[in-house]
N, C-alpha and C positions, 0 to 999 in steps of 0.2 A: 504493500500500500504506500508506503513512505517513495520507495522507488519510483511507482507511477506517477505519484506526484512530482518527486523532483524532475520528471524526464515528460513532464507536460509544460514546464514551465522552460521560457528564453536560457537561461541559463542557471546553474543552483548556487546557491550561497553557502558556504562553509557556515558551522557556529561561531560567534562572536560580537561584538559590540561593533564601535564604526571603523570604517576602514584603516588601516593600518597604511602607516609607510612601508615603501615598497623594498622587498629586500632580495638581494643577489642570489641568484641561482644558477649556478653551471650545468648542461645539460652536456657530457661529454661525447664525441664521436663514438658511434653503432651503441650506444646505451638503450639496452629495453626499456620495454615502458615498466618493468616491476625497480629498474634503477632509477625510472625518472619518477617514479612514483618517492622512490622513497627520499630523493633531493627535495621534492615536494615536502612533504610530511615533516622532515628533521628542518624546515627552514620555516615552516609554521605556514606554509601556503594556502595548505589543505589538510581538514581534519578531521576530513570522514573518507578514509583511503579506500575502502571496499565499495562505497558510494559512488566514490570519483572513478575508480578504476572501471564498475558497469556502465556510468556514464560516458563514460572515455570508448569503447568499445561499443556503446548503443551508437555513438555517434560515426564509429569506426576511426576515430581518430589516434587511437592505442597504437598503430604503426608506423604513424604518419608523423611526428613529431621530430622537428630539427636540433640539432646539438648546437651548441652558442653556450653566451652568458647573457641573461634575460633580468631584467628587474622586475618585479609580480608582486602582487599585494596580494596581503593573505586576509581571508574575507572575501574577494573579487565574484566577481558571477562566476562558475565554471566555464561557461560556453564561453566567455571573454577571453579566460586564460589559455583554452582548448585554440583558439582562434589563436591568437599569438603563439603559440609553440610550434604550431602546423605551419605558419605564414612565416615562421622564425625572426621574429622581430625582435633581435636578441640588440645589447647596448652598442652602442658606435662612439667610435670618438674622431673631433676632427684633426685630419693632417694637410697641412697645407704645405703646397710645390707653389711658390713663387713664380711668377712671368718670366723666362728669360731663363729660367734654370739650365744648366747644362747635367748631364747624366752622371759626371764627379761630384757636383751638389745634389742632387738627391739621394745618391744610394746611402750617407750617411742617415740621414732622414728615414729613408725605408726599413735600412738594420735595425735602427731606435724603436721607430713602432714596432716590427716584426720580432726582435730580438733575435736576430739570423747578424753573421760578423757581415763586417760590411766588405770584406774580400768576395764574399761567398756570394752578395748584391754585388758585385763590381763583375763579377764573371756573366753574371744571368745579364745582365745590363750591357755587354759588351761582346756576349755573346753572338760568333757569326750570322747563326742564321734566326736570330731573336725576331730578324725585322719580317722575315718572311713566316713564320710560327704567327704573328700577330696583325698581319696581313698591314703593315702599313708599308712606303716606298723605300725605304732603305736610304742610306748604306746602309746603317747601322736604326739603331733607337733614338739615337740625337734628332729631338725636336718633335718626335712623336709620343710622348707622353704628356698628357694634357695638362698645364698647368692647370690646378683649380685648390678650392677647400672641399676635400675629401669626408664621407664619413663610414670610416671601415670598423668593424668589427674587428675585438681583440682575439688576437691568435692567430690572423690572417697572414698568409704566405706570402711571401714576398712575389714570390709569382705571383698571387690573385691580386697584389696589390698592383705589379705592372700591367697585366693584363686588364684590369678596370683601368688605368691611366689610359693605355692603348685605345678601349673601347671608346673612352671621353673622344680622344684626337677623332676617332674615327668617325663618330656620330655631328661633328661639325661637318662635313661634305653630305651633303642635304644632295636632293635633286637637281635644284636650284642655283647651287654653289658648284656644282658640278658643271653647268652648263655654262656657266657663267670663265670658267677655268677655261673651257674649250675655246667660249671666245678671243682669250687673250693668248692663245698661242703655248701655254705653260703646262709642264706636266703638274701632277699634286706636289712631289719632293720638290720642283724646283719653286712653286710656291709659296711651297712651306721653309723653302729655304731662306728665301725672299722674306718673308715675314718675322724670320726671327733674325735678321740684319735691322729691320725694322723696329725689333722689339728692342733689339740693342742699343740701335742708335737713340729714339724716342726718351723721352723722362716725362711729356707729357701725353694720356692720351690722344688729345684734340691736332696733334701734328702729325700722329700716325700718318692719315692717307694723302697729305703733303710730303712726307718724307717718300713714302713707298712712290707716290708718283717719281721723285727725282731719279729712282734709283727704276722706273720702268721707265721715263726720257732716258737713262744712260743707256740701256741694256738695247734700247730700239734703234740707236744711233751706233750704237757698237763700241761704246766710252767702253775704259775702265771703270769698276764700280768705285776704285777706292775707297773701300768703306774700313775705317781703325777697327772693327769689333772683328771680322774677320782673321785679319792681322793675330790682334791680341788672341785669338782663340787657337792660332796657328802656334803661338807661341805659349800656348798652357796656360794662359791668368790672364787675370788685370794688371794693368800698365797704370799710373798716374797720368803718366807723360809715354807717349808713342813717338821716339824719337829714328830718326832715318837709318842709324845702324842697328837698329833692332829691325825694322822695316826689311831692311838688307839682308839680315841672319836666317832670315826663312824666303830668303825669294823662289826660292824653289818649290813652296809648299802649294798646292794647289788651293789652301786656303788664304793665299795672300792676294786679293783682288788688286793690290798693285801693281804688281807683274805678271797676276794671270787673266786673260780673258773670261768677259762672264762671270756665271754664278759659281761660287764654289760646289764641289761635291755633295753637300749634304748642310743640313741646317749645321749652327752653332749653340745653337740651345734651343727650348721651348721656348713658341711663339702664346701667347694669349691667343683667345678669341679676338681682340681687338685690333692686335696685330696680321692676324688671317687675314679679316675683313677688310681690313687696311689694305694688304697687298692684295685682294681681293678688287677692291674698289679703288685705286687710287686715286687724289686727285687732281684733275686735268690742267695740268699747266703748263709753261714753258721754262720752267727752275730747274739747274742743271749743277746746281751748287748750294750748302748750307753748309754754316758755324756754329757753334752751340756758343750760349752766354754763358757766365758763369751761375743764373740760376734754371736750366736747362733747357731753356728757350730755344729755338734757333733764329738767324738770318738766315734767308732762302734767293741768291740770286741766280744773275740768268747768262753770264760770263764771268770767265778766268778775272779781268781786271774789276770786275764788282767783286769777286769775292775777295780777288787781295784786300782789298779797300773795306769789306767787312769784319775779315782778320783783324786787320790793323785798329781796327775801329775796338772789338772787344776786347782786345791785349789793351786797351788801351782805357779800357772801362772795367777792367775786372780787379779784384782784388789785390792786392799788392801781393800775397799769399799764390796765389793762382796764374802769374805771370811768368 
């Protein structure tokens, strides 16, 4: 009789007064349901086990239940809790990949949350055939991991966590965005390539698709792109100052847009969405040159002897510090 009743109504209530704070429960990998029963029970979930368990079974949900770490009040409807365990709506926390990140700044990041060394994330992340396993364009992973704020479940692999990153990048190429690539001539990598030169050079949004346009006037005329992040990236780090025999020390590198034609090989880091879009959209001008100010501004002109004269101009207005 008790039973009938509880399995006529939405969901059943355990005994107890008002709702409780909600308290942690690990549900571990291939755990039967007589072990999730009993995480339940010793954590004050549920307190009518024999109740909950024909419950659990009337509903059919006794085999269907995910493993995670779930926060749950005890007291709760049953069918509420039943619904979260099957749907596995277990805790998240957030991890955020910065704009521009290159794949030596994250894997610290991923070891952290995942608690995997970060040699062991430097391999997977650099791993040959990583970029074809996750179907973006290669060479490598550089610049196909999505920057964003993440919210992954604790215990998660360092693979599930690349492989969510990958999916982000990949769910930006819309149908739309796709069609839109074809117009301009570009594959997705050299895009995406394009974009994170963009993200590099930008400090503010709102120049993004001014900057990307300069660097689609160079690339249509057949300019060098000259762009310092390239460089710097050729050469392993940040530079303060990008000075000509550093410039010089990797002329060889195919990531030295100085002395090599075109786009480099592959991105330099993760582009944002902003930055896509950016190179996606540039816009249309006839600016074939920019300087940055000392608060990350740029000038944008439209010959060699305008830009000396905008050089000149901000060497001349920046900080005594910055000169």
């Amino acid at each position: 009789m008790v039973l009938g009743l509880c399995l006529s109504l939405v969901g059943c209530r355990s005994t107890g007064d008002a709702l409780a704070e909600p308290v942690e429960v690990v549900i571990p990998e291939g755990a039967g349901f007589g072990e999730v029963l009993d995480s339940l029970v010793s954590r004050g979930v549920v307190q009518r086990p024999l109740l909950f368990k024909a419950y659990a079974r009337w509903r059919g949900d006794d085999a269907r239940i995910r493993a995670g770490r779930y926060a749950l009040v005890a007291g709760g409807p049953w069918g509420a809790l039943l619904e979260d365990l099957v749907a596995g709506r277990v805790l998240t926390e957030p991890v955020t990949f910065p704009e521009g990140w290159t794949l030596s700044q994250m894997a610290p990041r991923i070891a952290e949350f995942t608690g995997v060394s970060e040699d062991s994330v430097r391999a997977l992340l650099n791993a040959d055939s990583a970029h074809l396993a996750l179907q973006v364009p290669g060479p490598g992973l550089e610049g196909y991991l999505m920057p964003e704020t993440y919210r992954f479940a604790a215990g998660l692999s360092p693979e599930a966590v690349i492989r969510a990153m990958a999916a982000e990048y990949r769910s930006f190429w819309t149908v739309e965005r796709r069609a839109r690539l074809d117009t301009l001539g570009l594959s997705q990598g050299e895009l995406t390539t394009l974009a994170s030169i963009v993200q590099a050079e930008a400090r503010k949004f709102d120049e993004m698709p001014r900057i990307a346009g300069v660097y689609h006037n160079r690339l249509r005329e057949g300019w060098l792109l000259q762009a310092d992040p390239t460089v710097i990236y050729a050469l392993g780090g940040y530079r303060r100052r990008l000075l000509f025999a550093a410039i010089d020390s990797v002329a060889d590198s195919p990531y030295n847009t100085y002395t090599q034609p075109g786009l480099p090989p592959g991105p330099i880091g993760a582009p944002g969405r902003a930055a896509l879009e950016a190179a996606l959209y540039p816009e249309e001008h006839d600016f074939f040159f920019f300087v940055a100010h000392s608060d990350g501004s740029h000038v944008f002109t439209r010959s060699l002897s305008e830009h000396n004269r905008a050089i000149a101009e901000v060497r001349r207005t920046a900080p005594a510090s910055q000169r």
